[in-house]
N, CA, C and O of each residue as an XYZ file, in Angstrom:
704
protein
N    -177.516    157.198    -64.284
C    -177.078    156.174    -65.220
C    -177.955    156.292    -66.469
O    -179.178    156.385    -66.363
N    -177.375    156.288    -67.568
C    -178.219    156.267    -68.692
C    -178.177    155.201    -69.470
O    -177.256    154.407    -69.668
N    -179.389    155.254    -69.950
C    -179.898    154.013    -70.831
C    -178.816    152.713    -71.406
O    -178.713    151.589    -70.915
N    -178.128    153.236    -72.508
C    -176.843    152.915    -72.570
C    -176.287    151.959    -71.648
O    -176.201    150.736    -71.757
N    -175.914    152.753    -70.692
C    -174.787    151.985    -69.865
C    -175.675    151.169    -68.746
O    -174.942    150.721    -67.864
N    -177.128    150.848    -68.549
C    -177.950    150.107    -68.255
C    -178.169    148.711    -69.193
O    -178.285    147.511    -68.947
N    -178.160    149.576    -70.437
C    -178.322    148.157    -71.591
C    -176.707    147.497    -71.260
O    -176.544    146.454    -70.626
N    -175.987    148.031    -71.623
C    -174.660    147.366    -71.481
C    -174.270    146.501    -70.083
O    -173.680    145.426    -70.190
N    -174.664    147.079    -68.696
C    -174.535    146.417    -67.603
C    -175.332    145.497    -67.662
O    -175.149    144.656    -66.782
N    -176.469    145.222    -68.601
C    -177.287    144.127    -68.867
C    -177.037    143.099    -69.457
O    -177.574    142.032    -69.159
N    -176.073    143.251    -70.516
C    -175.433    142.473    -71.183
C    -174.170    141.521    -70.899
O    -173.825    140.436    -71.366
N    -173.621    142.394    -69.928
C    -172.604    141.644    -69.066
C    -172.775    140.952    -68.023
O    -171.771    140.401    -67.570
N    -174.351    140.722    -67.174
C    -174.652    140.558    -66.106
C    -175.166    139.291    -67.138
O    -174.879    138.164    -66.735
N    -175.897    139.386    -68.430
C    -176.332    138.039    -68.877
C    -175.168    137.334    -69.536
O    -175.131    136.133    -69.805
N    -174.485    137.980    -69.699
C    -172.878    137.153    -70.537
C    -172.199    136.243    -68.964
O    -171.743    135.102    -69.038
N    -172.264    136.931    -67.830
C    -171.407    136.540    -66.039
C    -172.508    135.373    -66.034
O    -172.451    134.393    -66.775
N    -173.309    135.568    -65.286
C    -173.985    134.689    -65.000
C    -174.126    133.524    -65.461
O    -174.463    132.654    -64.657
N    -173.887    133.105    -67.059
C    -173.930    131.220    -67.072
C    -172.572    130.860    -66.571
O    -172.514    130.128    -65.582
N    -171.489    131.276    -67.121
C    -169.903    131.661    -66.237
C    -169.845    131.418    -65.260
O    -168.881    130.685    -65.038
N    -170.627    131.741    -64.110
C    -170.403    131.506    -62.601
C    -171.726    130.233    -62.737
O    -171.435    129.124    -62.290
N    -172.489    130.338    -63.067
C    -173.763    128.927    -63.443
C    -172.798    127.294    -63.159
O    -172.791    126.311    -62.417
N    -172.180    127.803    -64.162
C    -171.332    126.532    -64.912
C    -170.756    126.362    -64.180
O    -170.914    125.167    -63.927
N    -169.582    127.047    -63.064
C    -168.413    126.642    -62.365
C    -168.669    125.673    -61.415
O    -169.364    125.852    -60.414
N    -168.025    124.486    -61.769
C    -168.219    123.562    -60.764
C    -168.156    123.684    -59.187
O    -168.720    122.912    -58.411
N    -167.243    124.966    -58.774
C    -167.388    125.137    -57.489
C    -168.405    126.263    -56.958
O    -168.447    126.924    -55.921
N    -168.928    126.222    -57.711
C    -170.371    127.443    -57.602
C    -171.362    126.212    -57.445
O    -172.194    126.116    -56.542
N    -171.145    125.256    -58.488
C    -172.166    124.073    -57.744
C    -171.947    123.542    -56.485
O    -172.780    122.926    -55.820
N    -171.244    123.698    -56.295
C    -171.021    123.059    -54.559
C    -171.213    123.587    -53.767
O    -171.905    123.129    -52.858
N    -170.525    125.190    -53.726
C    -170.845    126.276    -53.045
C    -172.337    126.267    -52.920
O    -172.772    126.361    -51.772
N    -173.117    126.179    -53.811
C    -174.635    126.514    -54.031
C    -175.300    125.673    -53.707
O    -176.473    125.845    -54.038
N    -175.010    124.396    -52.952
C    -176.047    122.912    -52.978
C    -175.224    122.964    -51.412
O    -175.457    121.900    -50.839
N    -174.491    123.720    -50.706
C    -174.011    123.771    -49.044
C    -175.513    124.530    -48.707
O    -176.059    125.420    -49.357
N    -176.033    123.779    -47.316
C    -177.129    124.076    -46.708
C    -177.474    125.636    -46.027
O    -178.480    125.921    -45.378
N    -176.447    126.454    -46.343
C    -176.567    127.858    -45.536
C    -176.926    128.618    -47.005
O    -177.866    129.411    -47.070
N    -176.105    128.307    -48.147
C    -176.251    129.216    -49.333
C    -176.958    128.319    -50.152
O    -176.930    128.496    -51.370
N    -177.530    127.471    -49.712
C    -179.095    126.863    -50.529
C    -180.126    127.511    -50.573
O    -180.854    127.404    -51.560
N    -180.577    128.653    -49.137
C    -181.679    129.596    -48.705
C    -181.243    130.566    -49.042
O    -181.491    131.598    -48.419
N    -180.325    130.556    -50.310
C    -179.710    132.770    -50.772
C    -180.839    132.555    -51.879
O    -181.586    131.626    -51.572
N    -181.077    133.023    -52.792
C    -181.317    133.746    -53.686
C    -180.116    133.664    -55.031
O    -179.102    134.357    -54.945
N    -180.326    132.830    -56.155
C    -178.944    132.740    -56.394
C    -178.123    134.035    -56.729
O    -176.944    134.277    -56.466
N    -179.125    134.863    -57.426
C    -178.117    136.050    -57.663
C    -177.406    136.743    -56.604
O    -176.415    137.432    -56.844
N    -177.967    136.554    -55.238
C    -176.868    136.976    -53.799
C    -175.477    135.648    -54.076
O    -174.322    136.060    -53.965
N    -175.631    134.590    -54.316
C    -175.246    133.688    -54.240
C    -174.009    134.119    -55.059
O    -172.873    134.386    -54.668
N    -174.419    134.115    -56.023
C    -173.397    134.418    -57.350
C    -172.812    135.574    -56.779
O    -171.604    135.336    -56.800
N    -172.942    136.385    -56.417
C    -172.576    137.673    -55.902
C    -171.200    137.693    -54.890
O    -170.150    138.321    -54.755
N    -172.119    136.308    -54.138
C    -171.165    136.188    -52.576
C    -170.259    135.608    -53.311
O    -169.188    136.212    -53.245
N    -170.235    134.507    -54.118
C    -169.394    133.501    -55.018
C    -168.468    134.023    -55.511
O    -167.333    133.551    -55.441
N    -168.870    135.505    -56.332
C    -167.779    135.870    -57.061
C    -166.700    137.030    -56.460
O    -165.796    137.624    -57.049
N    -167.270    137.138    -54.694
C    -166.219    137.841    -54.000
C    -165.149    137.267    -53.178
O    -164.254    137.832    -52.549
N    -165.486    135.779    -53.344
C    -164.626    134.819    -52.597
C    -163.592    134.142    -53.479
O    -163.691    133.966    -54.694
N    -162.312    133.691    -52.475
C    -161.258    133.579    -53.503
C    -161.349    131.968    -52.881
O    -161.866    131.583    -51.831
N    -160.555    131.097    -54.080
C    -160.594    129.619    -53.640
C    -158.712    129.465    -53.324
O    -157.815    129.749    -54.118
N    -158.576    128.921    -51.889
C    -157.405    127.821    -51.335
C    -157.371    126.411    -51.703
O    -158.453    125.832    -51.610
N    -156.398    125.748    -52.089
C    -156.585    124.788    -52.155
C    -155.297    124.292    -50.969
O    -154.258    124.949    -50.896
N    -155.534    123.101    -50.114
C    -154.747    123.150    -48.944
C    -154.601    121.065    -49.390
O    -155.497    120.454    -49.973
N    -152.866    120.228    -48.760
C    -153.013    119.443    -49.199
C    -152.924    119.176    -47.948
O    -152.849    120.075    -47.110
N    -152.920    117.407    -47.524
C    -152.279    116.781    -45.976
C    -151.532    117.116    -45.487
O    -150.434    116.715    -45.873
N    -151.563    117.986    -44.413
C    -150.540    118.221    -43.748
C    -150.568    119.695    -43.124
O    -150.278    120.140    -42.013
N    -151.120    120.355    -44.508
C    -150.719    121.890    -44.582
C    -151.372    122.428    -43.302
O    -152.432    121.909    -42.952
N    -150.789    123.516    -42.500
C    -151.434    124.672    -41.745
C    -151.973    125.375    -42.264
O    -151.620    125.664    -43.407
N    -153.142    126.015    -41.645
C    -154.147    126.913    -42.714
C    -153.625    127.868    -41.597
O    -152.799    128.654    -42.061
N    -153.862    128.043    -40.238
C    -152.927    128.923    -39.774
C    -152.727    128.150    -38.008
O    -153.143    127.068    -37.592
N    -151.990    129.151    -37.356
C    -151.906    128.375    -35.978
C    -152.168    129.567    -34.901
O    -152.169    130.798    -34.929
N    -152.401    128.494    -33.890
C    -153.297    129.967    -32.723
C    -152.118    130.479    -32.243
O    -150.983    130.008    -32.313
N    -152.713    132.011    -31.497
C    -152.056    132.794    -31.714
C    -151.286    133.636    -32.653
O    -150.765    134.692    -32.291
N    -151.221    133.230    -33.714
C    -151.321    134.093    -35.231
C    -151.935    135.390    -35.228
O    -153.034    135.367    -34.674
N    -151.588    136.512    -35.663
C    -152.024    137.451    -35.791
C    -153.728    136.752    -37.581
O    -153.793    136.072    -38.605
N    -154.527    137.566    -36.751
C    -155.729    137.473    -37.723
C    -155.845    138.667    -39.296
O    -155.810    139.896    -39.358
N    -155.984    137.629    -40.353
C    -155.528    137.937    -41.321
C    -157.273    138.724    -42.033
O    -157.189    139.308    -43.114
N    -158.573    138.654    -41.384
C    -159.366    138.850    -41.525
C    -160.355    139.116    -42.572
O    -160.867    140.095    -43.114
N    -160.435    137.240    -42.656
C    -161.375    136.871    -43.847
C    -162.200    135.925    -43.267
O    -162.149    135.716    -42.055
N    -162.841    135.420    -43.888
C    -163.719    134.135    -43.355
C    -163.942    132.964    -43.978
O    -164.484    133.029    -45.081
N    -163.557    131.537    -43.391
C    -163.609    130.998    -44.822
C    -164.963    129.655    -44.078
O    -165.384    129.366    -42.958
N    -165.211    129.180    -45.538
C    -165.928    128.317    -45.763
C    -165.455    127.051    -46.657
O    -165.299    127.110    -47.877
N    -165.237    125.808    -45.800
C    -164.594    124.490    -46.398
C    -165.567    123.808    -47.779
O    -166.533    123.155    -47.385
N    -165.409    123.895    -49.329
C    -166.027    123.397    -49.725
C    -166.107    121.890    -49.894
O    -166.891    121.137    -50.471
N    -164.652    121.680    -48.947
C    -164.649    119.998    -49.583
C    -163.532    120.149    -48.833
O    -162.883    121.183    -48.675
N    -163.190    118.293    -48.047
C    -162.174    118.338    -47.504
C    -162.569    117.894    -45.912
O    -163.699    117.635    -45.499
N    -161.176    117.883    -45.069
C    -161.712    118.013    -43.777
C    -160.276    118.881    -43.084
O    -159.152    118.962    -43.578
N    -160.797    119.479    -41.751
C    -159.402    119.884    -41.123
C    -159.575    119.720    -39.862
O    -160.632    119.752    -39.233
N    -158.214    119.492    -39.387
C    -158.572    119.610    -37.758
C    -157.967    120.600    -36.811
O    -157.162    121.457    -37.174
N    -158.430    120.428    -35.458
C    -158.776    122.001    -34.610
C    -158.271    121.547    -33.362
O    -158.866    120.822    -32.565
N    -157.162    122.013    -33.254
C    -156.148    121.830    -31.901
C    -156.078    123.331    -31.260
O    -156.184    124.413    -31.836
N    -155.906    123.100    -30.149
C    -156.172    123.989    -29.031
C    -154.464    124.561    -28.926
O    -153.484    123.851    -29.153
N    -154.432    126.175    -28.479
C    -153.306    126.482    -28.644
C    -152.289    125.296    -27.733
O    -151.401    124.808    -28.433
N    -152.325    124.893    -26.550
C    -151.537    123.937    -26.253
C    -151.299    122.577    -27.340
O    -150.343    121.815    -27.194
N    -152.018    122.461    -28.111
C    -151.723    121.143    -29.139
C    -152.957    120.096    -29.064
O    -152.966    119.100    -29.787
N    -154.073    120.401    -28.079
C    -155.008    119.423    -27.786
C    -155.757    119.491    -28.796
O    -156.352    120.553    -28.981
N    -155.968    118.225    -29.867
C    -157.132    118.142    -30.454
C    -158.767    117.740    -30.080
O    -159.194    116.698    -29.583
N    -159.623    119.159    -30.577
C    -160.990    118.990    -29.829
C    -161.650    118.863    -31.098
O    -162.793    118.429    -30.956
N    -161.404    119.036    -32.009
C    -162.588    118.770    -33.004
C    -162.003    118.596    -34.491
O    -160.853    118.220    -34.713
N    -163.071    118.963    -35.612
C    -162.867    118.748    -36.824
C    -163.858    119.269    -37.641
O    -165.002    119.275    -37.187
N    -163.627    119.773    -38.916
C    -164.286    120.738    -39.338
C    -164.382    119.947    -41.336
O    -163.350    119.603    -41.911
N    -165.301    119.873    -41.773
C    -165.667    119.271    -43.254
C    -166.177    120.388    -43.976
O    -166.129    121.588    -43.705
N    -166.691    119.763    -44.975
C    -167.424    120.350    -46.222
C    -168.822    121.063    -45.170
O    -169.526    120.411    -44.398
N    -168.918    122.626    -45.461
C    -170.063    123.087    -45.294
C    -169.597    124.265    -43.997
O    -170.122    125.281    -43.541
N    -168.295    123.478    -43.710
C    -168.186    124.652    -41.946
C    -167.442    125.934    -41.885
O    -166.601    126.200    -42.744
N    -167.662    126.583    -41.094
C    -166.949    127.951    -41.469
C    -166.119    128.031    -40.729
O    -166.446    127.297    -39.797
N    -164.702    128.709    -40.415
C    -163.718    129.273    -39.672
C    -163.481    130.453    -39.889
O    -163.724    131.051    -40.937
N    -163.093    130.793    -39.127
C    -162.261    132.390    -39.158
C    -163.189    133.325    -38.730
O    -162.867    134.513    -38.749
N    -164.573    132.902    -38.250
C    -165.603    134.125    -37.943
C    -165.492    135.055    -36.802
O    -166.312    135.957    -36.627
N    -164.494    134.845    -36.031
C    -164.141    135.637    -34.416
C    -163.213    136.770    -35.407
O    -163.570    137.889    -35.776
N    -161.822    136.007    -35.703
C    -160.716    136.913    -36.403
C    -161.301    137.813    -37.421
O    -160.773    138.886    -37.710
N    -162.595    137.296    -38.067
C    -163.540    138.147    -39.505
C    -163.923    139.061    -38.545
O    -163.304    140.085    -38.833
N    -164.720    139.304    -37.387
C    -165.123    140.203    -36.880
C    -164.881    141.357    -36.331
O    -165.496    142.418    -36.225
N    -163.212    140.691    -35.788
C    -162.337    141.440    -34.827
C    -160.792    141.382    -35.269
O    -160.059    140.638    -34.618
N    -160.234    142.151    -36.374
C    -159.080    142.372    -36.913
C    -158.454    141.931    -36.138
O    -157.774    140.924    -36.336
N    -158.518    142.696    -34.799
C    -157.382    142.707    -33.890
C    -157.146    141.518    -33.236
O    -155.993    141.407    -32.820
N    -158.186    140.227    -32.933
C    -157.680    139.016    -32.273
C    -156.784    138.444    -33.098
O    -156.615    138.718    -34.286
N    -156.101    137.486    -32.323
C    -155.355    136.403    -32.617
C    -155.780    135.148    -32.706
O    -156.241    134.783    -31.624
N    -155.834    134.148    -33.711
C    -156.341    133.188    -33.983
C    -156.116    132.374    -32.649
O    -155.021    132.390    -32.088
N    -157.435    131.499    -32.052
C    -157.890    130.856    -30.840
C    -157.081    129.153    -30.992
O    -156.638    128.335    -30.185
N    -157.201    129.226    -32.400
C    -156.817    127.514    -32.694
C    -155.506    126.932    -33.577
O    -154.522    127.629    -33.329
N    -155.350    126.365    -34.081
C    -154.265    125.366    -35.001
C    -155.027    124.864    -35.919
O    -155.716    123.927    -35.514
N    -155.188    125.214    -37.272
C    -155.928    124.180    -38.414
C    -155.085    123.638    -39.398
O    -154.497    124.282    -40.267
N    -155.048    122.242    -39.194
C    -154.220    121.514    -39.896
C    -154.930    120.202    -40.819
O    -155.291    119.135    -40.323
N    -155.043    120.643    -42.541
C    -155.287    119.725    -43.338
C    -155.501    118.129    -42.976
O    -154.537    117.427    -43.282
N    -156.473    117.541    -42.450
C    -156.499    116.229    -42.659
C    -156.394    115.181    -44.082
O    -155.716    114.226    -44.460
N    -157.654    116.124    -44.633
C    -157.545    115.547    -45.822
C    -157.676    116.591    -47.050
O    -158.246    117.675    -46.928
N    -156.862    115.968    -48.683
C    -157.338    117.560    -49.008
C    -158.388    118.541    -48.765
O    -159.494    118.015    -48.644
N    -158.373    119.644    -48.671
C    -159.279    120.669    -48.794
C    -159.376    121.861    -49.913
O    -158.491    122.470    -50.514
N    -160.515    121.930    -49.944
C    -161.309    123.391    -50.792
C    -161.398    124.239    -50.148
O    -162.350    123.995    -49.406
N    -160.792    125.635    -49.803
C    -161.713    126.662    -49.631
C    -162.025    127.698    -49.748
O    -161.011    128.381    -49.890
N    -163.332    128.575    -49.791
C    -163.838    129.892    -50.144
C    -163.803    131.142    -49.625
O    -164.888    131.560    -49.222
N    -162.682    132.000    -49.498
C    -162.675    132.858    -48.216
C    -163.118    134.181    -48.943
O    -163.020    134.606    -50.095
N    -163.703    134.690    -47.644
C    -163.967    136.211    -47.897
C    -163.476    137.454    -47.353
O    -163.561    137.586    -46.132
N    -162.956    138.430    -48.066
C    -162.143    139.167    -47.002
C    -163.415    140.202    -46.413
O    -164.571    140.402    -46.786
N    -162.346    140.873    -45.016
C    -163.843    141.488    -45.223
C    -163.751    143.179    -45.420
O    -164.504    143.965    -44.845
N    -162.891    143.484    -46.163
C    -163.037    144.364    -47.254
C    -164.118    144.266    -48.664
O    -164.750    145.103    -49.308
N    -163.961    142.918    -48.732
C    -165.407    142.623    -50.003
C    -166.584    142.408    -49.100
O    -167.707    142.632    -49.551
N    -166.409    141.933    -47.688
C    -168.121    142.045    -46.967
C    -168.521    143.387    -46.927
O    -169.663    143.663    -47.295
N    -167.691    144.345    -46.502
C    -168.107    146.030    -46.415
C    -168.451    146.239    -47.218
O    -169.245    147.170    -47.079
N    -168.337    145.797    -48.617
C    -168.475    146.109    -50.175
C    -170.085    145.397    -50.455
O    -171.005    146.012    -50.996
N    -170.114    144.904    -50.281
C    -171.237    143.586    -50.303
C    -172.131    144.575    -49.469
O    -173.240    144.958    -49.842
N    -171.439    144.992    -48.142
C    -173.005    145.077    -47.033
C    -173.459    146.701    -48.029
O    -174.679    146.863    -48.035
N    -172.882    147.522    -48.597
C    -173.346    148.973    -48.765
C    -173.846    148.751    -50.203
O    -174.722    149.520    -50.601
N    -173.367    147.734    -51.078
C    -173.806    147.687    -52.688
C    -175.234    146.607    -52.391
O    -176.355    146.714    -52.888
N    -174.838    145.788    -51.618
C    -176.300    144.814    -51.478
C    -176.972    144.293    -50.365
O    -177.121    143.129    -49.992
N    -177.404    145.514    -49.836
C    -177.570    145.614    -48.360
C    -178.503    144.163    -48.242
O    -178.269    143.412    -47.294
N    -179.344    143.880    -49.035
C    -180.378    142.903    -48.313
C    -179.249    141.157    -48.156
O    -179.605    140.201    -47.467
N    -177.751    141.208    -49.107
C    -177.733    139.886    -49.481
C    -176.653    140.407    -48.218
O    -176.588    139.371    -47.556
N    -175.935    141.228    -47.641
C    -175.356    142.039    -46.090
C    -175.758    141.943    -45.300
O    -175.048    141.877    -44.297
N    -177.584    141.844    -45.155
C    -178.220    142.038    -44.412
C    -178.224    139.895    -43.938
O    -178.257    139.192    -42.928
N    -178.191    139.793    -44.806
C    -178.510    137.866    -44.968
C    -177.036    137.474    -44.195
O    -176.866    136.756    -43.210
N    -176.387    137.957    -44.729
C    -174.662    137.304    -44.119
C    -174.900    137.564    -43.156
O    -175.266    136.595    -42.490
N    -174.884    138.900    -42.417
C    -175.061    139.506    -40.605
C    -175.955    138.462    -40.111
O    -175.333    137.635    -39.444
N    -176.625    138.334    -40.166
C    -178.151    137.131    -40.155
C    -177.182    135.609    -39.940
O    -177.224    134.908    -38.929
N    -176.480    135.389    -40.960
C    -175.776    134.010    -40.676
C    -175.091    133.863    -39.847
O    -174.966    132.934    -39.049
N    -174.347    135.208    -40.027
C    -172.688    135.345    -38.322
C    -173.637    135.183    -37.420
O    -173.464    134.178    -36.731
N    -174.433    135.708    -37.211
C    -175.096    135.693    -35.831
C    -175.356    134.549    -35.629
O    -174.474    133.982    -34.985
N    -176.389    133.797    -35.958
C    -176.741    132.046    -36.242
C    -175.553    131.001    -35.683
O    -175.551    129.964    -35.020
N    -174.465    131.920    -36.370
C    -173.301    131.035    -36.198
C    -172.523    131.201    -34.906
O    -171.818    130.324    -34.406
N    -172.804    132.899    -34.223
C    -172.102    132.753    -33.073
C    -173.194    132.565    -31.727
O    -173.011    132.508    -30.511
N    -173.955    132.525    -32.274
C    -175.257    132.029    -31.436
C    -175.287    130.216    -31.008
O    -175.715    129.679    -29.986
N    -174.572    129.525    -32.399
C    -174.756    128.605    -31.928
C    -173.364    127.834    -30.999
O    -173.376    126.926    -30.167
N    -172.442    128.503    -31.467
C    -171.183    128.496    -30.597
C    -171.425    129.024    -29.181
O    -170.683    128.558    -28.317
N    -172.158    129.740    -28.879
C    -172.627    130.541    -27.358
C    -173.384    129.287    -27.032
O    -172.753    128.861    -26.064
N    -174.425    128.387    -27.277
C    -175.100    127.222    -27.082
C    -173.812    126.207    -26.517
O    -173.549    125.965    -25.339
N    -173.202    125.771    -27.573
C    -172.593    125.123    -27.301
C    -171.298    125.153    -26.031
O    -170.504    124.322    -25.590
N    -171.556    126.351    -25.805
C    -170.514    126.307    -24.520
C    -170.773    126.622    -23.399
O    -169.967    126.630    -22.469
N    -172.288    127.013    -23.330
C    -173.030    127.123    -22.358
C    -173.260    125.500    -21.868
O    -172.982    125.125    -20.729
N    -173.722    124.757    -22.745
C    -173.564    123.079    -22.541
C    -172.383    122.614    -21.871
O    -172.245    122.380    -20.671
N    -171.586    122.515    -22.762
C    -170.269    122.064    -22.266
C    -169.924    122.570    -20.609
O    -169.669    121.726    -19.750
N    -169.960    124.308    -20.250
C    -169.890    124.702    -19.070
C    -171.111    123.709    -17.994
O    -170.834    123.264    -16.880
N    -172.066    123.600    -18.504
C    -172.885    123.147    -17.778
C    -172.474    121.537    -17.590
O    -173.389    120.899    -17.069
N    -171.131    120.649    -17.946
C    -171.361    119.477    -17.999
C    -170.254    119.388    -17.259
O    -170.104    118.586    -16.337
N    -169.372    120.274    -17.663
C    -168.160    120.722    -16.513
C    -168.397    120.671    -14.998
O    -167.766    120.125    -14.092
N    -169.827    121.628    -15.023
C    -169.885    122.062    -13.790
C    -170.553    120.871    -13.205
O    -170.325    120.526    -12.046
N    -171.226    120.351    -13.847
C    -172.076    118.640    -13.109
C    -170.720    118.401    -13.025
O    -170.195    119.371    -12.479
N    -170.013    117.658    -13.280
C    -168.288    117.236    -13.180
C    -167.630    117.109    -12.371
O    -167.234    116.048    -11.888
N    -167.273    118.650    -11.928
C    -166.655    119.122    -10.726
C    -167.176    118.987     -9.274
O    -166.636    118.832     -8.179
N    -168.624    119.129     -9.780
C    -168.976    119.086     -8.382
C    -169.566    117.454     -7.881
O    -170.193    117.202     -6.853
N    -169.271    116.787     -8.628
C    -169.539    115.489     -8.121
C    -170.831    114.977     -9.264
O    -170.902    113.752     -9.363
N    -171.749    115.699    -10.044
C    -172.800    115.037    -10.866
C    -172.736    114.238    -12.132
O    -171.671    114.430    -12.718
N    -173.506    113.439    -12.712
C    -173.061    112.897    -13.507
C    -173.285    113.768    -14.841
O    -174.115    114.675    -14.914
N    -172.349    113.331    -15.988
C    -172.427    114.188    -17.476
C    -173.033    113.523    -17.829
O    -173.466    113.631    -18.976
């Protein structure tokens, strides 16, 4: 790379940056407790590879058994809820939570759940054609995401190790 086209990638990186500064959903994105500990320029980085949904009451974001469209998203605002392929609602998901991280990992599954708009929602998805892109151009802010999936399916492995364990008091007569 020569000089030149160093000065010039310099100039555009200081022209981008108040641009993504300013965007109100870069402030939000950036004040959520997982991408508070980036670095903003990873931040901005991750920010500007993610595309924004906007979803109203009602809408399906998708339904289980769906073939996986393999991105990952992150709710910036909003809430949705999480029905079990039979229709059972077990939970609910707000500002800050992620979905899609099984289907992000594994093209080939089929979505586990039903997510259906409670209230409007925001959200930030990433495909993961731009994570491959991300992990080889900026290995350390690649290296940080791998770091989060894990966190994240680590704490889903917790949580169902619990649950199994409250089951199993349950069944066999103990109290939950």
């Amino acid at each position: 790379m020569s000089i030149e086209n160093i000065m010039e990638y310099s100039k555009k990186e200081v022209m981008v940056e108040p641009l993504i500064e300013s965007n109100a959903d870069f402030q939000a994105f950036y004040h959520l407790p997982l991408i508070a500990e980036m670095k903003k320029k990873h931040a901005m980085t991750l920010f500007s590879c993610m595309t924004r949904e906007d979803f109203e009451v009602g809408d399906v974001i998708y339904e289980a058994g769906t073939p996986s469209v393999g991105k990952m998203n992150l709710i910036l605002d909003g809430k949705v809820n999480v029905k079990s392929e039979s229709g059972y609602p077990f939970s609910h998901l707000g500002k800050g939570d992620v979905f899609g991280l099984f289907s992000f990992l594994d093209e080939n599954r089929k979505h586990s759940v039903t997510l259906t708009v409670d209230k409007a929602t925001t959200v930030l998805s990433i495909d993961r054609a731009y994570f491959d892109l991300i992990a080889l151009e900026e290995p350390k802010l690649g290296n940080q995401l791998m770091r989060f999936m894990f966190r994240l399916l680590s704490k889903k492995a917790s949580e169902l190790e619990v649950e199994y364990a409250h089951m199993h008091r349950f069944a066999f007569g103990g109290k939950v």
